[in-house]
C-alpha positions in Angstrom: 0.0 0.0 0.0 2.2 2.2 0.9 4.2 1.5 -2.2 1.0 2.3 -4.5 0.9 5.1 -2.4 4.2 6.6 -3.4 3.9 5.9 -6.8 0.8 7.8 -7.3 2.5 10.8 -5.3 5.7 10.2 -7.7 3.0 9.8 -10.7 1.1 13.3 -9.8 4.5 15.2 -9.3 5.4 13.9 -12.7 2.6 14.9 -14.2 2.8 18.8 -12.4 6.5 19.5 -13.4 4.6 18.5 -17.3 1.8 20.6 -16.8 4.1 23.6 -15.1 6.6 22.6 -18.6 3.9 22.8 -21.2 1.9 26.5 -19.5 5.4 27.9 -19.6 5.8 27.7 -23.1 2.5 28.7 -23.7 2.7 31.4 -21.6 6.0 32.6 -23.5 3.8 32.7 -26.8 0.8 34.1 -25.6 -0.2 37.8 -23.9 -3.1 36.0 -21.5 -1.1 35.8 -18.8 -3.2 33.1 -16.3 -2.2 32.2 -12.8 0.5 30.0 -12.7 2.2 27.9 -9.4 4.5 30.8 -8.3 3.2 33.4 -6.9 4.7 36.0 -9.2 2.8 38.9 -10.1 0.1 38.9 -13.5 -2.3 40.8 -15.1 -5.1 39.4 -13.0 -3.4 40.0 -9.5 -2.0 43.0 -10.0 -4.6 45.4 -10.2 -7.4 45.2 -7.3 -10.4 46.7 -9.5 -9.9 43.6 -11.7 -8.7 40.5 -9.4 -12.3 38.4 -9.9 -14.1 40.7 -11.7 -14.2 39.3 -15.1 -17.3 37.0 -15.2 -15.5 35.0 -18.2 -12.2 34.5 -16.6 -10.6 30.7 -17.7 -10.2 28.6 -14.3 -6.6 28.4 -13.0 -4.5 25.6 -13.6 -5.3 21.6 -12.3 -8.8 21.4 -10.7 -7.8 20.5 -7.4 -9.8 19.5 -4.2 -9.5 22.0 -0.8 -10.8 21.5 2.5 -10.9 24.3 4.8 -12.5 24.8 8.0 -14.2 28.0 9.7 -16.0 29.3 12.4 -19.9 29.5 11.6 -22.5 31.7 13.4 -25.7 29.6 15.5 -28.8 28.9 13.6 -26.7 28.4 9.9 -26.1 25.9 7.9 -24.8 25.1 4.2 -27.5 24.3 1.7 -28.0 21.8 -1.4 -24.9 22.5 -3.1 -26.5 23.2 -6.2 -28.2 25.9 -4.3 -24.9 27.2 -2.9 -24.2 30.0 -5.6 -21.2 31.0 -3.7 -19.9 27.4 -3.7 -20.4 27.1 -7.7 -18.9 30.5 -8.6 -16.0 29.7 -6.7 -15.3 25.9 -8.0 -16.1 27.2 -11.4 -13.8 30.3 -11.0 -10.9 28.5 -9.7 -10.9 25.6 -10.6 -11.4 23.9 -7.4 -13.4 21.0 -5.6 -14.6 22.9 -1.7 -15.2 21.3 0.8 -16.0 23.8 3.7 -15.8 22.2 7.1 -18.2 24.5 9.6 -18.7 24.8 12.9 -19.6 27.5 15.8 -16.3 28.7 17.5 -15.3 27.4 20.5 -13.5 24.6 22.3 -15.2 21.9 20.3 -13.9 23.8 17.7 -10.3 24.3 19.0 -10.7 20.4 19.6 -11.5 19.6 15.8 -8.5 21.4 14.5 -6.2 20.0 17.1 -7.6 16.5 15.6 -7.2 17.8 12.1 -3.2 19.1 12.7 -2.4 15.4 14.3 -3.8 13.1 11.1 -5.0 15.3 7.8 -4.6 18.9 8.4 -7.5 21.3 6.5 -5.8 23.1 3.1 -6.6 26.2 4.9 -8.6 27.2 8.1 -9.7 30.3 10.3 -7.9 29.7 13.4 -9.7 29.9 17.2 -7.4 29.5 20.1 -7.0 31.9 22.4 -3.7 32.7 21.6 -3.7 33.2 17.7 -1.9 30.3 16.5 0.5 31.3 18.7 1.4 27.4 20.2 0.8 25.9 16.9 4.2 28.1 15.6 6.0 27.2 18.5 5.1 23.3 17.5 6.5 23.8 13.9 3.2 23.4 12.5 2.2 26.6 10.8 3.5 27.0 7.0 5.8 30.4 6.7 3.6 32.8 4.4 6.4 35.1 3.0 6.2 33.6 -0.5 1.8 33.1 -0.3 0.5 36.5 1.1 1.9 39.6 -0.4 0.6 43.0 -2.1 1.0 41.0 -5.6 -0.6 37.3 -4.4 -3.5 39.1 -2.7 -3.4 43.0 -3.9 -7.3 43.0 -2.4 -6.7 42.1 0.7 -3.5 44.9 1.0 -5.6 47.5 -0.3 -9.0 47.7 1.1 -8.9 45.5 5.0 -5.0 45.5 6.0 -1.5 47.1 5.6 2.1 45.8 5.1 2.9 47.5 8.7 0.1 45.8 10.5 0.6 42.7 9.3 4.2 43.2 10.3 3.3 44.0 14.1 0.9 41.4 13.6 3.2 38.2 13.4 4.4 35.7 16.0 7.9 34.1 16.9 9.4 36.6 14.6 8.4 35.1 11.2 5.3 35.7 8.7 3.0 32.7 10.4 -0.2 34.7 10.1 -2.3 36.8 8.8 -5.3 38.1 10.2 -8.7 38.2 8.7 -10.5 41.1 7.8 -11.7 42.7 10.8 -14.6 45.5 11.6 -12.3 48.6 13.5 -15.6 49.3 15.5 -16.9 47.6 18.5 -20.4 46.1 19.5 -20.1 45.1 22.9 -22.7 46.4 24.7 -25.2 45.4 27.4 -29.3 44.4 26.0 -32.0 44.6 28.3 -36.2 43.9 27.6 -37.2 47.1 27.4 -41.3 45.7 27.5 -40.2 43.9 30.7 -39.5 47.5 32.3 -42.3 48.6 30.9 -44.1 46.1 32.3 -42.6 47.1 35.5 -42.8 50.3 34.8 -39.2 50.9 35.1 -36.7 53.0 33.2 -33.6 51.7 31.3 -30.5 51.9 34.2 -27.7 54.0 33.6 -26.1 53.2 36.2 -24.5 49.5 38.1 -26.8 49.8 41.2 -29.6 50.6 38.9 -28.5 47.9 37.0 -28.7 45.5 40.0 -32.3 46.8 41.4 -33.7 45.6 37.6 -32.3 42.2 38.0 -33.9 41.4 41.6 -37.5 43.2 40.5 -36.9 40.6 36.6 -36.4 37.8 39.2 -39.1 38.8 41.9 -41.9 40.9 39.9 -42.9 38.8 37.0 -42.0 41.3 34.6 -43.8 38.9 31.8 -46.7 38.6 33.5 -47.4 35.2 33.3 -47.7 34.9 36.9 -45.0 32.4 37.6 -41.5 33.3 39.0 -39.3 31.8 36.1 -37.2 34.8 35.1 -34.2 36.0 35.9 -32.1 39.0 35.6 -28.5 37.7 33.4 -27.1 35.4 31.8 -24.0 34.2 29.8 -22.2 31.1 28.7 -19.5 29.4 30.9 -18.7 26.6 28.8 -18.6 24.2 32.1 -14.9 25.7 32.3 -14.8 29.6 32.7 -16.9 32.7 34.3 -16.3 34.3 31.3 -15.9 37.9 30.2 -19.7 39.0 30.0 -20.4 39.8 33.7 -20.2 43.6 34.1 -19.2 43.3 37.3 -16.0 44.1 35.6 -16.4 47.2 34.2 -18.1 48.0 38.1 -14.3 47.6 39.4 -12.5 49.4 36.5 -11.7 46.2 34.5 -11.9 47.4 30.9 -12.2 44.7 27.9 -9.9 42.5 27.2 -7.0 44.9 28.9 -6.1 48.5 29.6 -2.9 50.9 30.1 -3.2 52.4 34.0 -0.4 54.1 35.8 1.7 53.6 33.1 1.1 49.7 33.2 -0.2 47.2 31.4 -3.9 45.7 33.4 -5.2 42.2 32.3 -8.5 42.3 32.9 -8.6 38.7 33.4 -5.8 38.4 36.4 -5.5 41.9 37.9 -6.0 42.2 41.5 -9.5 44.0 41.2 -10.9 40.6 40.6 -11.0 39.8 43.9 -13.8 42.4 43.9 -15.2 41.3 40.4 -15.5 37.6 42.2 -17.4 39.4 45.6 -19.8 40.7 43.5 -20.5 38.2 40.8 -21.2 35.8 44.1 -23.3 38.2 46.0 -25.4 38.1 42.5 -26.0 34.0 42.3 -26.5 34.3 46.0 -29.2 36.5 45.5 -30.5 34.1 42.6 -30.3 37.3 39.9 -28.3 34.8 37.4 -29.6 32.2 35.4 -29.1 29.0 37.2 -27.5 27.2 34.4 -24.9 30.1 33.4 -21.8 28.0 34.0 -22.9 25.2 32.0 -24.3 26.6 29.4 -22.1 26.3 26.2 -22.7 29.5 23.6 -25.1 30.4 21.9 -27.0 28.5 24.5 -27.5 31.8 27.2 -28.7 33.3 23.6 -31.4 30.9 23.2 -32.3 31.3 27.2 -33.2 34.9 26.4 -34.9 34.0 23.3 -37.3 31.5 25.2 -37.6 34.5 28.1 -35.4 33.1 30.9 -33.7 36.6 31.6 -33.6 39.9 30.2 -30.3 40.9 30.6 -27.2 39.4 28.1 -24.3 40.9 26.1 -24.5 41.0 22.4 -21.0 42.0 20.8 -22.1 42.4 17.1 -23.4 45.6 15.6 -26.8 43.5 14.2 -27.2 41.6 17.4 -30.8 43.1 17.9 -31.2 44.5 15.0 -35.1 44.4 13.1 -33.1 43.6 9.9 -31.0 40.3 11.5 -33.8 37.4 11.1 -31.2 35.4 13.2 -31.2 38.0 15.6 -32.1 38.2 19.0 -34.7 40.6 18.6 -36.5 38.8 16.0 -36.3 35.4 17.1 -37.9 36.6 20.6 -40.4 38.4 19.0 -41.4 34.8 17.2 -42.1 33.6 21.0 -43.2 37.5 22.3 -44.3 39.7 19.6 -44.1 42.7 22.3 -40.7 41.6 23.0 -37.9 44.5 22.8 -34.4 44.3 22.9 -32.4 47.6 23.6 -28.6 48.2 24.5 -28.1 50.1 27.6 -25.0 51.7 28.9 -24.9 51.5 33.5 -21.4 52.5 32.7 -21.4 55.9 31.0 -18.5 57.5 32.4 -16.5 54.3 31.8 -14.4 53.1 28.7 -16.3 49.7 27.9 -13.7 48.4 25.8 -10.7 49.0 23.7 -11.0 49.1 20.2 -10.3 46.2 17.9 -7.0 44.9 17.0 -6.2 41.9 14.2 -7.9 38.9 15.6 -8.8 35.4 14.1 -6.4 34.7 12.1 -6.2 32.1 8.7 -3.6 30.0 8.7 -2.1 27.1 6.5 0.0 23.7 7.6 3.2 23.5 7.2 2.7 19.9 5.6 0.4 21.3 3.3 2.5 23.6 1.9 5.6 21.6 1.6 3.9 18.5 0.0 1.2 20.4 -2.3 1.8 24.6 -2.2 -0.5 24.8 -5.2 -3.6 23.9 -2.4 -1.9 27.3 -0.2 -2.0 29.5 -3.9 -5.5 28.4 -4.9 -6.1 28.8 -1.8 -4.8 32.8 -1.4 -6.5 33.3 -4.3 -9.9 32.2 -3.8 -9.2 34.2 -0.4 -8.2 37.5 -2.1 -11.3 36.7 -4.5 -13.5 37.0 -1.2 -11.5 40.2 -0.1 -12.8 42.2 -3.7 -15.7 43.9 -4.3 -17.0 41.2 -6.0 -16.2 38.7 -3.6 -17.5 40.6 -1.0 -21.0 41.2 -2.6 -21.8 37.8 -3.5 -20.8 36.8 0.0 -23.1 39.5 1.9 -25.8 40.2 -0.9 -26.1 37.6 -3.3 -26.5 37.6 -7.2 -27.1 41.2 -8.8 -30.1 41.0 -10.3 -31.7 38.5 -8.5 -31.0 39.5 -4.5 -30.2 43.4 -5.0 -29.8 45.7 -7.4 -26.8 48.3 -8.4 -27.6 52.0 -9.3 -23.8 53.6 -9.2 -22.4 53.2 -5.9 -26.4 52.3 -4.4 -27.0 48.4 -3.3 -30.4 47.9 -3.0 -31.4 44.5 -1.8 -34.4 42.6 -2.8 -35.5 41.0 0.8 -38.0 38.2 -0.7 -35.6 37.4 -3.1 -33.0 37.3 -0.4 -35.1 35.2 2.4 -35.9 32.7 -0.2 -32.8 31.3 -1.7 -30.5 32.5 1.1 -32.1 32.8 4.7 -34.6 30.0 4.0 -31.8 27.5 3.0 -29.9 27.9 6.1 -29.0 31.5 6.0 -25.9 30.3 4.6 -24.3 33.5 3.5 -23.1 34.4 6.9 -20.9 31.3 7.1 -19.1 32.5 3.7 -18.9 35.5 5.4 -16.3 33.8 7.1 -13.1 36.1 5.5 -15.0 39.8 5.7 -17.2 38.9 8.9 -18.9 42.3 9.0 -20.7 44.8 7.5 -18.3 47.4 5.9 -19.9 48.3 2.3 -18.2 51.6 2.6 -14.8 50.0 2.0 -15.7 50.1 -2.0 -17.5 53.2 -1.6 -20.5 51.5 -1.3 -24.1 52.1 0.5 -26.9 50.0 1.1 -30.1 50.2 1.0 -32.1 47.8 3.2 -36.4 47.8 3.4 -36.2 45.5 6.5 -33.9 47.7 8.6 -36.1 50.3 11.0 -36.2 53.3 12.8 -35.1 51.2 16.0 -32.5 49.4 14.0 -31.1 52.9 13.4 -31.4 54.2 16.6 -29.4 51.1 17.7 -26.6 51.9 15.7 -26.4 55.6 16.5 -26.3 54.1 20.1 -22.4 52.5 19.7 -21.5 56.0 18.3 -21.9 57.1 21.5 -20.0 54.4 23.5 -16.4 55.2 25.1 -13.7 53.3 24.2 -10.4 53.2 24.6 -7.7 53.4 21.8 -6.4 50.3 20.1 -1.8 50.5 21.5 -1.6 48.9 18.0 0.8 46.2 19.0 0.6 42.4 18.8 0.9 41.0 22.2 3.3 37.8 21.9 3.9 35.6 24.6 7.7 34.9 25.8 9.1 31.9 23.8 7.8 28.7 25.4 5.0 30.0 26.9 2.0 27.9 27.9 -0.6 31.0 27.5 -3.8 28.0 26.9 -2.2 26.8 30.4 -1.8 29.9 31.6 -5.3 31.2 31.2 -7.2 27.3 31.8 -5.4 27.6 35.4 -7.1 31.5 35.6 -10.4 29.7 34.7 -9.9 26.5 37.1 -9.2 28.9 39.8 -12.0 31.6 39.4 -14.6 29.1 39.4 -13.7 27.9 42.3 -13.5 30.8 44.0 -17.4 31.6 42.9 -18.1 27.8 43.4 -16.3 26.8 45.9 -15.5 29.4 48.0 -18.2 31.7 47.1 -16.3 34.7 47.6 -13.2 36.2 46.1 -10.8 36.3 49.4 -8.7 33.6 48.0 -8.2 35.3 45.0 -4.7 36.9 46.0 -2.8 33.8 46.9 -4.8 32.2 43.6 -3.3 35.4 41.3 -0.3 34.4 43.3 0.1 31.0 42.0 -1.0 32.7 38.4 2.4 35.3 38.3 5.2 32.9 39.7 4.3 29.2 39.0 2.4 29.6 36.0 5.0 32.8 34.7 2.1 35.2 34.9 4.9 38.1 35.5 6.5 36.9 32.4 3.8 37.3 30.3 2.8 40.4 31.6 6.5 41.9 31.6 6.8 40.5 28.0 3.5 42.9 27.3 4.8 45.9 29.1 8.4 46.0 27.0 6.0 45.2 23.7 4.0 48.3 24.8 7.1 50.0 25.8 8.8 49.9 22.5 6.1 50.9 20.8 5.5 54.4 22.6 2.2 53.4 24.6 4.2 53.3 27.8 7.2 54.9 28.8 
């Protein structure tokens, strides 16, 4: 077998270095320049406005089969494939035989790549850990990108969602590892509440923490639904059965900002500071109160979602800018309103005076296997291709809009979208657009000078979005924060998780938490980590 095997890998080479042989020459004798196996520059990469435009363009070398693997969003799922227009356009346009392996982020996710890297790692996939791909470098399993990703491989994805410099600061163990996807520069995070329930109660919105905490023992105690049965509760979130998780605003109450801040000239982990002794206190004094959903620390995301949804509690945080949005039929807003029609969602801010996070850096991002590209590098440039595809115009409106003509329609610069074309063949077969959405994960039409017009979205939905206009945040330091070589950050922060849940199971308060964050900075290197941050931030300007 394993003979057949190798002859069959000899046999394919053979027949490469002929195929490679034979579009040289052509190449040489003809002025359509195609794609070849080097990523050299052409006439289709080199100029954005073009890359993927061309309806007729020939596919690109050897159909080959890919199998990548992304992150999906709750409540999607790829359709029929021969309802998949995004799926056909790309096999047709390059060539290509995708398969895209989905699942909702997360451990189980984590888990499935960690199985993939040990026995058949995906051609390409959007990575998840908490630390970037950070570990998977230091195991010699990421594939060096310096001859895949440049301005004239992907000349897209350089000129409308990143920059040579960023991707620079953006890199790990001092080589070109990864590059990050497309990210929205704004931030969502923001605190919903069920404005009817106040109502209901006749209560106003808080704007402040105590307000904040007087809501969720009158959601608990008053039956704000009315259905005369105490079965609601104030918040919930998602602990996994592993973590308390960043949702709880008790740590914005004790000056924790998201994920991290600059204070006194110092770098704060919101996560580990000392101020989580008092984060712990209060988060306790809530469950001990029996404010919180009961199930919080089992429940595994989106599950706290669908609790609110079904009318469990009336507090959660939604970090996307359609969250509950009229216009999102995946929503929460909608969705409830399928169970409540009087239901309404509405973000609230009980921390005006306080920075509720800092603003987005490079996050999430897409890697390749160093097996991969050593035994096959034409699966890494089909790959970067189809990538920088999804990263034009064109790419991008297929993926967010569907099929001009049928699902919107172009005047100039104006998308409008057809909605029953659009709930048909895309929300009604799994709302499957949002998993290709997988590379530009946001809304961000203005990037090609673009606006949208969109019937379904309402007065509410716009008042929504006026609303994180008005949220403070605090400045991205634009640095990429690397761990020291060697360092276990996944055991780093599971041994922060292990211990914080059992100070709020266990001990039920957080007085153990200085000896805990003691055993965080010296055995588990904590003050490493941190120092490594501070001399990152350091040399950058942020601190001096």
């Amino acid at each position: 077998m394993k003979g057949l095997k190798k002859g069959l890998k000899n046999g394919f080479k053979t027949g490469m270095l002929i195929f490679l042989a034979l579009t040289f020459l052509l190449a040489a004798c003809s002025s359509n320049k195609e794609s070849g196996s080097t990523p050299q520059p052409s006439d289709s990469t080199t100029k954005p406005e073009q890359t993927g435009e061309g309806k007729g363009d020939t596919p690109k070398g050897e159909k080959i089969k890919l199998n990548w693997l992304v992150p999906s969003q709750p409540n999607t799922n790829l359709p029929d494939p021969n309802k998949d227009f995004v799926k056909k356009m790309i096999e047709e346009k390059f060539n290509v035989e995708l398969k895209l392996d989905y699942m909702i982020a997360g451990q189980d996710f984590i888990n499935k790549t960690n199985l993939l890297l040990a026995s058949t790692p995906p051609d390409m996939w959007r990575d998840g850990t908490p630390d970037g791909g950070n570990q998977y470098a230091l195991d010699g399993l990421l594939a060096d990108l310096t001859p895949f990703v440049t301005p004239e491989t992907m000349p897209n994805y350089y000129k409308y969602w990143t920059t040579e410099k960023e991707l620079k600061a953006y890199q790990v163990q001092n080589k070109f590892f990864r590059a990050p996807v497309p990210f929205d520069r704004n931030i969502y995070r923001t605190y919903y509440i069920r404005k009817d329930w106040l109502d209901n109660l006749k209560l106003e919105v808080p704007t402040s923490y105590d307000e904040y905490v007087d809501v969720l023992r009158k959601f608990r105690n008053d039956d704000p639904d009315g259905n005369k049965k105490k079965d609601t509760y104030g918040f919930t979130t998602a602990g996994g059965g592993a973590t308390i998780g960043l949702d709880w605003p008790e740590y914005i109450h004790q000056g924790l900002t998201f994920p991290r801040k600059i204070e006194n000239n110092q770098y704060v982990d919101m996560q580990t500071d000392a101020r989580v002794e008092q984060v712990i206190d209060d988060i306790t004094k809530r469950i001990a109160e029996d404010l919180i959903d009961p199930d919080w620390f089992l429940n595994k995301a989106p599950q706290h979602i669908e609790k609110a949804i079904q009318g469990k509690a009336g507090v959660i945080l939604g970090s996307t800018a359609n969250f509950a949005l009229d216009s999102n039929p995946q929503g929460i807003e909608v969705r409830t309103k399928q169970l409540y029609p009087n239901a309404n969602w509405v973000p609230m801010n009980i921390f005006p005076d306080s920075p509720m996070a800092v603003k987005p850096s490079p996050a999430g991002p897409f890697l390749f296997a160093k097996q991969v590209a050593e035994k096959d590098p034409e699966k890494v440039k089909r790959s970067i291709e189809i990538l920088d595809w999804l990263a034009s115009e064109e790419g991008y409106l297929l993926t967010h809009y569907g099929v001009e003509g049928q699902h919107y329609t172009r005047e100039g610069s104006t998308i409008k979208l057809n909605v029953d074309a659009f709930t048909t063949d895309v929300i009604k077969q799994g709302d499957f657009l949002q998993i290709w959405q997988f590379f530009t994960p946001f809304e961000a039409p203005q990037i090609f000078n673009l606006s949208v017009l969109d019937p379904r979205q309402t007065d509410r939905d716009r008042d929504i979005l006026q609303f994180f206009l008005k949220t403070k945040l605090n400045e991205n330091e634009g640095v990429s924060f690397i761990p020291p070589q060697g360092f276990d950050l996944a055991g780093f922060r599971k041994r922060q998780s292990e211990l914080q849940v059992k100070a709020i199971l266990e001990d039920k308060s957080g007085k153990n938490w200085p000896q805990y964050r003691e055993e965080l900075m010296t055995k588990y290197k904590g003050n490493d980590l941190f120092g490594a941050y501070t001399e990152i931030l350091r040399a950058a300007g942020a601190i001096k």
